[in-house]
N, C-alpha and C positions, 0 to 999 in steps of 0.2 A: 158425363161427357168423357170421352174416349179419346185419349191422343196418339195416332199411330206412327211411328218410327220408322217404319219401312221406307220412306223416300227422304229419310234423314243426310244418308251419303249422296243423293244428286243435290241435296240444296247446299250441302257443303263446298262443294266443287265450282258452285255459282261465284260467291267473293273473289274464290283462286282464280278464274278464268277472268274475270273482271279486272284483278288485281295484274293481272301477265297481260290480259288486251293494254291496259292502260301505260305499263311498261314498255309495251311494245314501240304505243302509240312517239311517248317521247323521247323514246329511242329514234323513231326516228324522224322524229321532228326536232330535235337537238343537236344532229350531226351539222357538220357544215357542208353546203353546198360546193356541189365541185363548179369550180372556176378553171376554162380551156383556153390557154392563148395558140391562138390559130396561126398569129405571124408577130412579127416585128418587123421594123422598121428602123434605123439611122437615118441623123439627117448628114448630108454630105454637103457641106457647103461648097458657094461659087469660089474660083481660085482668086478672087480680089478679096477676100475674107483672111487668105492668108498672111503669116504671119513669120518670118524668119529669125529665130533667135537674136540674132546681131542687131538686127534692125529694130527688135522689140526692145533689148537693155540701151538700146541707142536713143531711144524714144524717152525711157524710160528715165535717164539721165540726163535728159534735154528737163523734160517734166521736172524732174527733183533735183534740179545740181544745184540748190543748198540745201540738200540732205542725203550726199555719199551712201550712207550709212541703209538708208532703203534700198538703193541701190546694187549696192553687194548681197542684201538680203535677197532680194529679187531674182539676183543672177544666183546665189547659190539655190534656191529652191527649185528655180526652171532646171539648173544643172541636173538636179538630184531627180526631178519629177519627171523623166524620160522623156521628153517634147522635144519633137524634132524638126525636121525644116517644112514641114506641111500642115504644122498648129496653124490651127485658126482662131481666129478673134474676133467678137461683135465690131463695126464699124465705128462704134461710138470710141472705139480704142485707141482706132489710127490714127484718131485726129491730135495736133498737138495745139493745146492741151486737149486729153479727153473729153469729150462729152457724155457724160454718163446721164442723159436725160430719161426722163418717164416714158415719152412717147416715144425715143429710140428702141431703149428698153422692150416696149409692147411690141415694136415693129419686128425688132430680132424673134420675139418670142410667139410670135402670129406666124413668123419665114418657117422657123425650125417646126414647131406643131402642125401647122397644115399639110407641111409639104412631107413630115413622117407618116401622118395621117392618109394623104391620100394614096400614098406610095405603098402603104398598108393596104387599103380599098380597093388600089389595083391589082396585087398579087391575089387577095384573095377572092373577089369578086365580092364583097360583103358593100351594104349600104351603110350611111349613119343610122338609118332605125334599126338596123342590126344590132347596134352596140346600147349594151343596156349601164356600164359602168366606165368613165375616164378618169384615170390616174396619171396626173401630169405631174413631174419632178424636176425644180428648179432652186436652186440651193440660194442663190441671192434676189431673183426675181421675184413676190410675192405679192404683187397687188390684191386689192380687193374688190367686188370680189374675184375669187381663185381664177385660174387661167382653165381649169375647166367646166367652169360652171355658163 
């Protein structure tokens, strides 16, 4: 029996070309997917949401006058944290004392989401089965489950 060598260098080149395809392949199926934001949105609250500095450490000391001491903390942070006479605040705020309830909570956070959302939907002409991902961001808010699920 005879073994011929003459088609030795095409089967060589087989592994290589297999070995580059498959590199290829998870190249680029590795990368990440581009992600386009089309628009944004703010929510701009109604002017009864507002909140006037004086009126809020005034609030504020009504709340805590046997503990000063928040107080002054209060005021210097608002000082220090640029907020000016068109800050707003959930309604649960205004009340004295505070209501800081769950189903306020939901309500504030139902006003601000829909109404960035649809204000979104309007500029761009886009539907909800458009959108294949929500990312909602609420630093104290955190029910379960999430506020975009």
């Amino acid at each position: 029996m005879q073994v011929s060598f003459e088609n030795a260098g095409v089967l060589l080149y087989i592994p290589i070309i297999s070995i580059l395809l498959l590199a290829i392949f998870y190249y680029c199926n590795s990368r990440p997917k581009p992600i386009y934001l089309l628009d944004y949105a703010c929510f701009k609250p109604p002017s009864f949401y507002r909140v006037p500095l004086p009126s809020f450490l005034e609030h504020s000391s009504i709340v805590f006058k046997d503990k000063p001491k928040i107080t002054r903390f209060q005021m210097r942070i608002l000082e220090r944290a640029g907020l000016g006479p068109e800050t707003c605040l959930p309604p649960a705020i205004h009340y004295i004392p505070p209501e800081p309830t769950m189903e306020l909570a939901r309500e504030e956070a139902r006003l601000v989401i829909f109404s960035a959302i649809d204000e979104v939907f309007s500029k761009t002409g886009l539907g909800p089965e458009d959108v294949d991902i929500l990312i909602t961001n609420c630093s104290l808010f955190c029910p379960s489950p999430s506020l975009s699920s």
